[in-house]
Each structure stands twice: as C-alpha cells, then as structure tokens.
TORGUVEX-509768 format. One record per residue (C-alpha): residue number from 0; chain; x negated, y negated, z negated. Coordinates in Angstrom, 3 decimals. Layout:
BEGIN
<NUM; A; <X; Y; Z>>
...
END
This chain:
BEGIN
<0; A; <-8.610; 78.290; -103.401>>
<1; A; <-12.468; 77.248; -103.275>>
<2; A; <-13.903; 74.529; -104.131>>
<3; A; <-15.958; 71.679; -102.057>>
<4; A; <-18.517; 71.826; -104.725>>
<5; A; <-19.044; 76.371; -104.394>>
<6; A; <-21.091; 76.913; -101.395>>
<7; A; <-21.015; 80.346; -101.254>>
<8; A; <-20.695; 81.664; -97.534>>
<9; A; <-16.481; 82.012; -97.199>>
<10; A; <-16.227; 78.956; -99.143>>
<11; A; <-18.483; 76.784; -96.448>>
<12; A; <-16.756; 78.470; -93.929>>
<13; A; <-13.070; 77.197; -95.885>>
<14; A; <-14.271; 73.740; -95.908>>
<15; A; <-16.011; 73.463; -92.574>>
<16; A; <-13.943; 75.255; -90.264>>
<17; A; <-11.235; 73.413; -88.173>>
<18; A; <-8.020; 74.725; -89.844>>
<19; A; <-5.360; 73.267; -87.000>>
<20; A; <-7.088; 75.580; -84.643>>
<21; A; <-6.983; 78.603; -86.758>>
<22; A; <-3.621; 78.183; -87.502>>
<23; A; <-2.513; 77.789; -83.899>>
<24; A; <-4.142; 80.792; -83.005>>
<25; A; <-2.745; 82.636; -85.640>>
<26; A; <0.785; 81.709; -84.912>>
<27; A; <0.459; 82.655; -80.852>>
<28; A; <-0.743; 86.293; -82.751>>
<29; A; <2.197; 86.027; -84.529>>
<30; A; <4.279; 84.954; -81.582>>
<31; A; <2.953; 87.214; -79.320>>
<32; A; <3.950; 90.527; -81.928>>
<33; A; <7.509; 89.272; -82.067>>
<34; A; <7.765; 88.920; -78.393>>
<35; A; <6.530; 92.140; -77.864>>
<36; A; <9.419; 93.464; -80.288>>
<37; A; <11.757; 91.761; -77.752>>
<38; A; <10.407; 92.445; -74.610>>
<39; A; <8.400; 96.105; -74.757>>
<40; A; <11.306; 98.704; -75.969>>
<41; A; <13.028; 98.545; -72.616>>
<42; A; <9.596; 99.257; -70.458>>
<43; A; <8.425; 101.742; -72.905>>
<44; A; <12.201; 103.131; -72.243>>
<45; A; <11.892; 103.432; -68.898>>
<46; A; <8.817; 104.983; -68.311>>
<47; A; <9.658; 107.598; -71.213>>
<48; A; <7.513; 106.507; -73.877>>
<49; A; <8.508; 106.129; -77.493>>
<50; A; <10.810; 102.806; -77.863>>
<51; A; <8.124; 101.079; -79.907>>
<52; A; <4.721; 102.002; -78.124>>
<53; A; <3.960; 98.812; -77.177>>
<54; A; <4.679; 97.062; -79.921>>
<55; A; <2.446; 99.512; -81.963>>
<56; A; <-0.251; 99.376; -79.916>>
<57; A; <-0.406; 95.919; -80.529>>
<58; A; <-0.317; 95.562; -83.657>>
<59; A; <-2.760; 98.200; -83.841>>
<60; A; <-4.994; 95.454; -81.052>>
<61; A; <-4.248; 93.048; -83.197>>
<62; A; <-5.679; 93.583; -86.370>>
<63; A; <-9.540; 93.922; -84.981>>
<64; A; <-8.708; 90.997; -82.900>>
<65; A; <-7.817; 88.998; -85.499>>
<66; A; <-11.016; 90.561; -87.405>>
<67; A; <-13.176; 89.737; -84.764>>
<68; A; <-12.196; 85.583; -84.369>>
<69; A; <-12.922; 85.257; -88.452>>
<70; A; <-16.370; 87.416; -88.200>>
<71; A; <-17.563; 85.234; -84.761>>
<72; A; <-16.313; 81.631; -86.431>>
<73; A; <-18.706; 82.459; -89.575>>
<74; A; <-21.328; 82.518; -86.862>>
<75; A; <-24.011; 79.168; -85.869>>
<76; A; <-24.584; 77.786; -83.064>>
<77; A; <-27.538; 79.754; -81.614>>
<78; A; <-25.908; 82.797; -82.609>>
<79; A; <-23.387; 82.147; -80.489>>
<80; A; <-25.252; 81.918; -77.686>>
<81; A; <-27.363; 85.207; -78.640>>
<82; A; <-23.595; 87.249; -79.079>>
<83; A; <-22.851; 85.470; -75.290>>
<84; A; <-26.018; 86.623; -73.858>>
<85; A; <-25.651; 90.045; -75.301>>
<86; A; <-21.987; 90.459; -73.825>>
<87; A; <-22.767; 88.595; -70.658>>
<88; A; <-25.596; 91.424; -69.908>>
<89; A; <-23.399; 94.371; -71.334>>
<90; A; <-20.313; 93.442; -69.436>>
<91; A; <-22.321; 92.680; -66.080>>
<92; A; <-23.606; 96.155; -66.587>>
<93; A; <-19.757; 97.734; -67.302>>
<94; A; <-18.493; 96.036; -64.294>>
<95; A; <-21.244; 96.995; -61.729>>
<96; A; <-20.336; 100.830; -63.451>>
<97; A; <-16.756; 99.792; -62.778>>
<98; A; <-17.276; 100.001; -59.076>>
<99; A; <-18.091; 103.709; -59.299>>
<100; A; <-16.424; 105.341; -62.390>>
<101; A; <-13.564; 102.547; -62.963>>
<102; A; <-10.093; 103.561; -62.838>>
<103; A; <-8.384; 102.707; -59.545>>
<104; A; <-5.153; 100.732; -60.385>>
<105; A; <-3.047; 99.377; -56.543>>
<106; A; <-6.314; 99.761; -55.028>>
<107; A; <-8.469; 98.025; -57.680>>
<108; A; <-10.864; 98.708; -59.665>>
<109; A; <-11.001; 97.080; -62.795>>
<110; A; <-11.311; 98.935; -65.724>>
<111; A; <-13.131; 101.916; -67.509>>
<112; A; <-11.878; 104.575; -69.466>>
<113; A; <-13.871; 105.064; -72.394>>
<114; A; <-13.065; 107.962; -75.154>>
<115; A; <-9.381; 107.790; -74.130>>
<116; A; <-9.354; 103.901; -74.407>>
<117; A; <-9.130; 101.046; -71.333>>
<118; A; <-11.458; 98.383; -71.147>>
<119; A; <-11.505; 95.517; -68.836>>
<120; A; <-14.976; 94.320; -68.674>>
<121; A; <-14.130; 91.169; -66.519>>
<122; A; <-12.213; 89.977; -69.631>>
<123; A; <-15.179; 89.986; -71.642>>
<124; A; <-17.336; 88.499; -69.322>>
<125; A; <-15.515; 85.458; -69.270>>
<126; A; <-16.121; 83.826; -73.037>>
<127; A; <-20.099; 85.003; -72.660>>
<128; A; <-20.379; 83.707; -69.101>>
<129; A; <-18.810; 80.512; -70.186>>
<130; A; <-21.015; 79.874; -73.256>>
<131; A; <-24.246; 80.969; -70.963>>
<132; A; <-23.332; 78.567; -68.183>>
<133; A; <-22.950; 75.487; -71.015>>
<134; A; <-26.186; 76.555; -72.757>>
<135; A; <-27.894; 76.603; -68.896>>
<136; A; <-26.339; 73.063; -67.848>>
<137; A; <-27.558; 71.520; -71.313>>
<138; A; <-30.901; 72.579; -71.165>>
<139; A; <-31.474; 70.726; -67.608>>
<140; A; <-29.529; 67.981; -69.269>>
<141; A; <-32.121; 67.871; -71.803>>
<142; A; <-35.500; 69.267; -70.322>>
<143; A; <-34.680; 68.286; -66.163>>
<144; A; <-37.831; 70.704; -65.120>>
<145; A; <-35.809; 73.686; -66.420>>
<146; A; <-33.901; 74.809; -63.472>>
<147; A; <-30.817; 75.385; -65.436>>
<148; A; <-28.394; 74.251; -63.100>>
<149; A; <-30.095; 76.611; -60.381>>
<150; A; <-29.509; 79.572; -62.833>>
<151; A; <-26.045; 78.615; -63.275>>
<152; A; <-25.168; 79.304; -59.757>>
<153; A; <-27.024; 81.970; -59.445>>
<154; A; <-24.942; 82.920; -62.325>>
<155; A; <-21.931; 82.411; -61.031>>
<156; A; <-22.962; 83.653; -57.753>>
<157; A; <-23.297; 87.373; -59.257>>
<158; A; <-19.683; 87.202; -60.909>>
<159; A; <-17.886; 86.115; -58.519>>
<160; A; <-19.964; 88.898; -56.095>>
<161; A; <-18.852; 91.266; -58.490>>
<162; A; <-14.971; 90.180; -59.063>>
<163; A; <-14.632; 90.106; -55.414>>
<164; A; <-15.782; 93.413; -55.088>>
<165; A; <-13.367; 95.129; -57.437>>
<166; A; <-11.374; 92.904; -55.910>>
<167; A; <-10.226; 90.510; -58.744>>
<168; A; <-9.107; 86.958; -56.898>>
<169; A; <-7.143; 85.993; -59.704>>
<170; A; <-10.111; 86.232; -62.619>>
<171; A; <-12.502; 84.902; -59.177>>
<172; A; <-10.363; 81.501; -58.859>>
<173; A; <-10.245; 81.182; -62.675>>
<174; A; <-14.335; 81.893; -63.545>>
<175; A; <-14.985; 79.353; -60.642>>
<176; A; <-12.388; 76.662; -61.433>>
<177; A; <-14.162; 76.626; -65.221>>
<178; A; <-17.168; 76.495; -64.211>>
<179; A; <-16.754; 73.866; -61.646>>
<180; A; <-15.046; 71.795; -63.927>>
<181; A; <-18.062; 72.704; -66.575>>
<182; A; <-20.424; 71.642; -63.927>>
<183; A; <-18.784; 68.291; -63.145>>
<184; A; <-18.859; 67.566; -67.055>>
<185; A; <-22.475; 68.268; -66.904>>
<186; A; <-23.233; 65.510; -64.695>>
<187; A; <-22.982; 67.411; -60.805>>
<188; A; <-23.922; 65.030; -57.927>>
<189; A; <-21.059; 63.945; -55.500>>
<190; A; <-23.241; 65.425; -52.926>>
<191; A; <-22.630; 68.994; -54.960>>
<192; A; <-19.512; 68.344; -55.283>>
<193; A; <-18.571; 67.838; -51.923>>
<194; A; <-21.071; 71.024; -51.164>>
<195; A; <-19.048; 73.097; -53.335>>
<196; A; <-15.572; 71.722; -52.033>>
<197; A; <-15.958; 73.145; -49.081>>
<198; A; <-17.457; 76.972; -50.287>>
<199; A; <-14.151; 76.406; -52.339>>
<200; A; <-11.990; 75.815; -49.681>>
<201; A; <-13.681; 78.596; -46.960>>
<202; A; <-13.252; 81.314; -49.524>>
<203; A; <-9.463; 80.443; -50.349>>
<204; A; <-9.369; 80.789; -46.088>>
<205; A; <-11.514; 84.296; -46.307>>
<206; A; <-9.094; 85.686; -49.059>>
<207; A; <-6.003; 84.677; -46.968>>
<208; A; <-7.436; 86.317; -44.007>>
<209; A; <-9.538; 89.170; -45.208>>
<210; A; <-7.475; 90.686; -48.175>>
<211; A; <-3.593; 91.501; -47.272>>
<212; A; <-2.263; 91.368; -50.315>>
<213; A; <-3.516; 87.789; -50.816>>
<214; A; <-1.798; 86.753; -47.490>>
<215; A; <1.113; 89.026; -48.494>>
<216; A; <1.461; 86.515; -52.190>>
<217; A; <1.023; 83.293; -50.339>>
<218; A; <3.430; 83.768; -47.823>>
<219; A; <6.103; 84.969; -49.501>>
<220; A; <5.870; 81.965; -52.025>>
<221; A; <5.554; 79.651; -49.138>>
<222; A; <8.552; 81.149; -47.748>>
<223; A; <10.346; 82.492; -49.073>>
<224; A; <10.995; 85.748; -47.823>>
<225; A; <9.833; 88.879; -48.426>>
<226; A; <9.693; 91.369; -51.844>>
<227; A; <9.872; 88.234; -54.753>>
<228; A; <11.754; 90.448; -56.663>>
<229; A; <9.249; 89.874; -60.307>>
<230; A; <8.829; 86.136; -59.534>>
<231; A; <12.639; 85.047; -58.909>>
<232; A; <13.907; 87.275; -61.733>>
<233; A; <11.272; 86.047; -63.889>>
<234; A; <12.720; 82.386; -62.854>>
<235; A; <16.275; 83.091; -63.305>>
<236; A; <16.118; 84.328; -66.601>>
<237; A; <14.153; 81.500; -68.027>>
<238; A; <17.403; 79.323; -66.211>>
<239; A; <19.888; 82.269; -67.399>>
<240; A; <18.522; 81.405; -70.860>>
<241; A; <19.322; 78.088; -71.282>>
<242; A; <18.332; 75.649; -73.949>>
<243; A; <18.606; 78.076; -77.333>>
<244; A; <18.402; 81.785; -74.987>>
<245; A; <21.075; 84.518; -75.111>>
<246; A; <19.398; 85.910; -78.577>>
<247; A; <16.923; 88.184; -79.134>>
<248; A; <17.747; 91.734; -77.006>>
<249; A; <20.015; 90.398; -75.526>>
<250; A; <18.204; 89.343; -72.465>>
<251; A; <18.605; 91.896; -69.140>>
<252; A; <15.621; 90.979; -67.035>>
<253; A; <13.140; 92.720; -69.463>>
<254; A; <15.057; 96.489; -68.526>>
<255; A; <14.683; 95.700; -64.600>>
<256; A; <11.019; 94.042; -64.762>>
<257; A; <8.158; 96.456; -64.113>>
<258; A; <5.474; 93.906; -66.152>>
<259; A; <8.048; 92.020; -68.480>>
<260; A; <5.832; 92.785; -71.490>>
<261; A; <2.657; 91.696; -70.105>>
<262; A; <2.798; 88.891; -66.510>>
<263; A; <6.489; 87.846; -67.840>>
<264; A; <6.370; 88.092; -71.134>>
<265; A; <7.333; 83.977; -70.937>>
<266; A; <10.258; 85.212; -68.994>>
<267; A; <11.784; 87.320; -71.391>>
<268; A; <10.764; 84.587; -73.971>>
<269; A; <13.001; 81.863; -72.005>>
<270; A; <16.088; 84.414; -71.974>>
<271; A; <16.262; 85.669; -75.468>>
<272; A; <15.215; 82.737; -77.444>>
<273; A; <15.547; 79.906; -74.934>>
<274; A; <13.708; 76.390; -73.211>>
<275; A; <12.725; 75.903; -76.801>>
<276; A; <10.398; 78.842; -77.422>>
<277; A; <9.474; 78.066; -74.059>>
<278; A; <7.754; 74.541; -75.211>>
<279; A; <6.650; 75.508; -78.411>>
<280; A; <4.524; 77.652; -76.292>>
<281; A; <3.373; 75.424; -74.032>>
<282; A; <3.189; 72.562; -76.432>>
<283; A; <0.957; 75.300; -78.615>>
<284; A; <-1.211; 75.873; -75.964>>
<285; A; <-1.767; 72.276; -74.855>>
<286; A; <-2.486; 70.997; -78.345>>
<287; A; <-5.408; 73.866; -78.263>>
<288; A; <-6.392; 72.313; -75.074>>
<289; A; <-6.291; 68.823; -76.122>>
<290; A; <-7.808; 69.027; -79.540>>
<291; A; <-10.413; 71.082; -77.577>>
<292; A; <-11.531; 68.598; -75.546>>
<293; A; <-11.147; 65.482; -78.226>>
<294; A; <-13.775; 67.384; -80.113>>
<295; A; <-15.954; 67.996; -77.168>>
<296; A; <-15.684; 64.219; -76.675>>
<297; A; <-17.012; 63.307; -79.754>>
<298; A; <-19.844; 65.925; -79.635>>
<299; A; <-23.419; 64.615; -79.967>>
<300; A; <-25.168; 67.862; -78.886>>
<301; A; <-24.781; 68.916; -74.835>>
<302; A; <-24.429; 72.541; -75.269>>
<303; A; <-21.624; 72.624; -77.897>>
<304; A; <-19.473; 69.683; -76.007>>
<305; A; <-20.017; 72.187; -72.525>>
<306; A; <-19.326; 75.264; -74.148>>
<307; A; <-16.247; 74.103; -76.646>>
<308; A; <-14.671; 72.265; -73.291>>
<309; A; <-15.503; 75.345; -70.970>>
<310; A; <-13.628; 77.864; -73.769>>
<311; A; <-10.636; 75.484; -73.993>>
<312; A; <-10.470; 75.314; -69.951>>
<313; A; <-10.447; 78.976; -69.486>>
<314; A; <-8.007; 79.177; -72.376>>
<315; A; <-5.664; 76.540; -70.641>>
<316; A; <-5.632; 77.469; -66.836>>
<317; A; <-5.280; 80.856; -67.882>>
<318; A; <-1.732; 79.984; -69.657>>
<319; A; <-0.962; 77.662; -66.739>>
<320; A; <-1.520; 80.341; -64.188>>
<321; A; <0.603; 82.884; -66.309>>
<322; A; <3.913; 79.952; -66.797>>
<323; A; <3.069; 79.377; -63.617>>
<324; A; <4.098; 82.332; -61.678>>
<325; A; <6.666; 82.820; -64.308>>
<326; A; <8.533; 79.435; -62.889>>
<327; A; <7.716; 80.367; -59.364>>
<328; A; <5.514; 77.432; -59.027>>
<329; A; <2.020; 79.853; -58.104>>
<330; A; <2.284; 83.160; -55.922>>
<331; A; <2.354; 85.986; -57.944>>
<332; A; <-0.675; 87.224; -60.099>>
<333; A; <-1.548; 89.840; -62.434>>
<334; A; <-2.641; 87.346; -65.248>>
<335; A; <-1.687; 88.001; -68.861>>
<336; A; <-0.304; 84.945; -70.818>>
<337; A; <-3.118; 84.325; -74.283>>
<338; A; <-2.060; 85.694; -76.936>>
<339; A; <1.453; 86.907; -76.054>>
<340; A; <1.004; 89.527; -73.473>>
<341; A; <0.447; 92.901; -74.379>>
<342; A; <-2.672; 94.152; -73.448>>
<343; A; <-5.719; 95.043; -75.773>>
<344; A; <-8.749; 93.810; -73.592>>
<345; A; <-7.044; 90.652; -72.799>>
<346; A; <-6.198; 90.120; -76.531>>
<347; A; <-9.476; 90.828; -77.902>>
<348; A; <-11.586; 89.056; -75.589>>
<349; A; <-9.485; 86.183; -76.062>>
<350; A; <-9.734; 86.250; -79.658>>
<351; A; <-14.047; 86.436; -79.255>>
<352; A; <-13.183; 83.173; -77.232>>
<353; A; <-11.471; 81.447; -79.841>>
<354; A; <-13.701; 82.831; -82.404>>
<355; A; <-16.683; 81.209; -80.377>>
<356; A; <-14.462; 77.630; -80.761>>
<357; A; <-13.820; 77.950; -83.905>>
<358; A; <-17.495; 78.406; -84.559>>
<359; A; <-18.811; 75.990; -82.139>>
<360; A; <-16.077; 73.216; -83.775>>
<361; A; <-16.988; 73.667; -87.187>>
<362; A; <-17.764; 70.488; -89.023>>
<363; A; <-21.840; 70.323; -89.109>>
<364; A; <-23.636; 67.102; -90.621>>
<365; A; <-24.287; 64.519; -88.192>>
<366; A; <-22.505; 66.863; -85.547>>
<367; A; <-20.497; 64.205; -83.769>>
<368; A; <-20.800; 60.106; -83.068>>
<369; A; <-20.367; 58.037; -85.823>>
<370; A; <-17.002; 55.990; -85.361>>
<371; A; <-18.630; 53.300; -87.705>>
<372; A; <-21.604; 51.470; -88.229>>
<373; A; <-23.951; 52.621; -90.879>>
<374; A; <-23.684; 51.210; -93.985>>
<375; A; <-27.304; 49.079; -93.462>>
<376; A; <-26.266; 47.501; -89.912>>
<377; A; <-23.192; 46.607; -91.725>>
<378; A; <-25.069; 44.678; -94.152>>
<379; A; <-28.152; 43.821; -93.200>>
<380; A; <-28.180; 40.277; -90.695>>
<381; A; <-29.399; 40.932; -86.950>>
<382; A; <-33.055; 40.190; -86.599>>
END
C-alpha cells in the first residue's frame, strides 16, 4: 500500500480518487460476468454457438473496459474535456458514416462493422456529448457573452437529428432527458423551460404517429394486447423467482427469451438468484446516483458539478429504463442494463463514463465548499 506522504503518480491517484465509486463499479463488472454465466449459455445454445460465447466475449470486453476507467480517472479536468471533444467529433463523424455503411439491424441502422468487430457509435457519443454540453453551460455561467447555452442546443439539435435518423428513439429520449435536466441545473429560464416542454411533448406525438413501431410499443403496453411476449415473461420470472430465486440455471425464461442476456438480463437475475439480487442492483445503482449528485452539490467549480451530475443522470435513467421494461412498467426498448448486459460498445463506453466521474470526483485542494469556517473567522472578533 502507498503512502500519503509518496506522491508519485499511482500513489496521488490512491489517495485522491473516490474509492466507494470504484468499488461499485467494479462489483456491477463483477456482477455483470456472473450473470452472463447464468443467463448467455441457453441463447448461445439456441442460435448454435458455442455454450460459453457470450460469456467469453465478455470477459474478453471486459478487461479493456476495465483498463480504460483506471487510464481516464488518472486524467485532470481539462483533459477530460479535450478526450470529450475528441470523441464527440469522432463519433459524430461514425454516426453520420453509419447512415450509409452501418449495418441494418430490424430496419435500423446503428452500428459499423469495423475489421470484423461492431461498434455502436451512439454509445460513445453519449459520455463526450455530456461532458461538452456541461463545459458549454459553465462557460455562459461564467463569461454570459459566450453563447454557450446557444451552442448547447445547437448541440443537441445535431444528435438528436442524427439518432432520429438511424432511427434510435430510445438513446433520442435518453440524450434529451440528460441534457434537459443538465440545462435546468445550469440555471434555464421558466420561459425555456416551458419552450422546451412543448418541443418535448410534439416529438413524443410525431414518434407515435410517424414511426410504427413506436405506436406498435405504446399500445400494446397501454393495452394490453398484442405480441408482449419479452416484456410479460421478463415480468413473470422476476415474480416466478421469488424472494431468494430458483438458483442459479435453474431459471426457464432465459432458454425462451430472444435478448435474455442483454434487455433482460435483470429478468433472468430475479429468477435464478431472486428479489434480493434484484435490489442489490438497484440499490448499487442508486447509491452511484446519489453519491453522484452529493458530490456535484458540494462542487465549487460549474463545469465539474454539470458534467459529474450529467454522467450520473445518464448512468441512472439508463438503468431505470432497462428495470423498467423488465417490470413492465415502460413499453419495450432495446436498452442494455450498465454494466450487466452483454454487449461490448455498451460496456466500454460506459466504463469511459465512469472513468470521466471518477476523474472529475477526485479529491482536488479547495475543490468543494468548505463545511466550516476558516480557522481566522473562527477566531478573529467581527469588525
């Protein structure tokens, strides 16, 4: 172990990183390869791979992921925001290239093939766009005759232009939804607000009307009726599972569940190993949330309160989407749960996010309000 007094590079790093966040990250890795044990065999199975592709694969996504948080949390703060500009204009460029060379997946088009390997761009978009947005909104914070809030939704603007078009509503409603709430922490007037209330509402109307599958999701979770074979499954087995699950492979909806090792993944988790995996999980991923935003509180400097509370956001709707569906409380979407869901863009990018937090949140002199008065105003009598 290092000591406080060495202040070589990894020892600073030791000392000032925040260690509750790296090891809750760490155990959702770890959570996410035994689930994957549990869940992936019988898929891999039935489409005639070998029994442990999956889980392979990965481990194999793993590892760099894992490599990649540590390397980004050594980073500072502006070069952070260099790594996030870099990404945000390489990934803008991958998408737009999406639209022409991508792979076509149920009428999508959402990812590129590159040397035999799949790579979302969208999910690497959303950690740079975040951190981009925060640095925009802080700068009119602190300089008001930089139009940064004007860039930010020109910003946005061009993402959401480009999700649409692949078409992507799920990532859409989640990019917006953080930045809104981004946007509101940054100060937005009520008359913005109410502005972008209603573009919010009129383009949850135009995706109803103008994409069928959309309508298709919404009405049969309003109703009912219609093909809910994933979602009600996914529901029953969480019930099926009970308090302590049936024990691991032992569960039966992960053989008859198309996507039960990546969109219901929590499913599988409820069955096997029961409602008590089920809130570890979600009690892991709200005390991410929470200490995420308890941090941002106490943040002196704008961009790293925006950006820290805009990471932790994405982070948090994303697993509430995911549950979600999972309990049949949202219409059905394609969105992978953090951490647990097999899938390597989804489980890299998310570990650049959390490598950006864990950078961002590291301890820094003078980085957050004092929760005490200085030692002269405690001693010294008021003029």
């Amino acid at each position: 172990m290092t000591s406080r007094t060495d202040r070589g590079l990894v020892s600073t790093w030791w000392w000032t990183i925040d260690r509750w966040f790296l090891a809750s990250f760490l155990a959702l890795m770890v959570l996410g390869i035994v689930l994957s044990f549990a869940a992936s065999p019988a898929v891999a199975e039935r489409i005639g791979l070998e029994e442990f592709h999956f889980v392979t694969r990965q481990i194999v996504f793993m590892l760099p992921a894992i490599g990649v948080m540590l390397a980004i949390s050594f980073l500072d703060h502006r070069q952070v925001r260099r790594l996030a500009a870099i990404m945000l204009v390489l990934m803008i460029a991958a998408m737009v290239l999406t639209l022409f060379v991508g792979v076509e997946v149920k009428g999508s088009r959402r990812w590129l093939s590159l040397a035999g390997v799949s790579l979302q761009p969208s999910e690497f978009l959303k950690p740079a766009f975040v951190v981009i947005c925060a640095w925009l909104f802080a700068e009119h914070a602190r300089q008001p005759e930089i139009p940064g809030n004007l860039f930010a939704i020109i910003l946005v603007g061009l993402v959401v232009t480009l999700l649409v078009a692949q078409p992507d509503l799920g990532q859409t409603m989640l990019v917006t939804a953080t930045w809104a709430t981004m946007f509101f922490m940054a100060g937005m007037p009520w008359l913005w607000i109410a502005v972008f209330g209603v573009i919010g509402v009129t383009g949850a109307f135009g995706a109803y009307t103008f994409f069928p599958h959309v309508a298709g999701r919404v009405d049969r979770f309003l109703t009912g009726e219609g093909d809910n074979f994933q979602t009600e499954t996914g529901r029953e087995a969480i019930i099926n599972g009970g308090w302590f699950g049936r024990g691991p492979g032992e569960g039966t909806a992960k053989r008859i569940l198309p996507d039960s090792h990546t969109d219901f993944i929590f499913s599988v988790a409820g069955e096997e190993f029961g409602i008590i995996l089920c809130m570890l999980l979600v009690g892991l991923f709200a005390f991410i949330v929470l200490r995420g935003l308890a941090i941002a509180l106490r943040e002196r400097d704008e961009f790293t309160r925006l950006a820290v509370s805009g990471l932790v956001i994405l982070f948090g709707l994303q697993s509430i989407i995911n549950i979600g569906v999972n309990l049949q409380l949202l219409p059905a979407k394609g969105m992978t749960l953090p951490f647990i869901s097999y899938g390597g863009s989804s489980l890299v990018a998310m570990a650049i996010s959390m490598g950006m937090v864990l950078a961002l949140t590291r301890t820094r002199p003078e980085s957050r309000q004092a929760t005490r008065p200085r030692f002269d105003e405690r001693i010294l009598p008021a003029e």
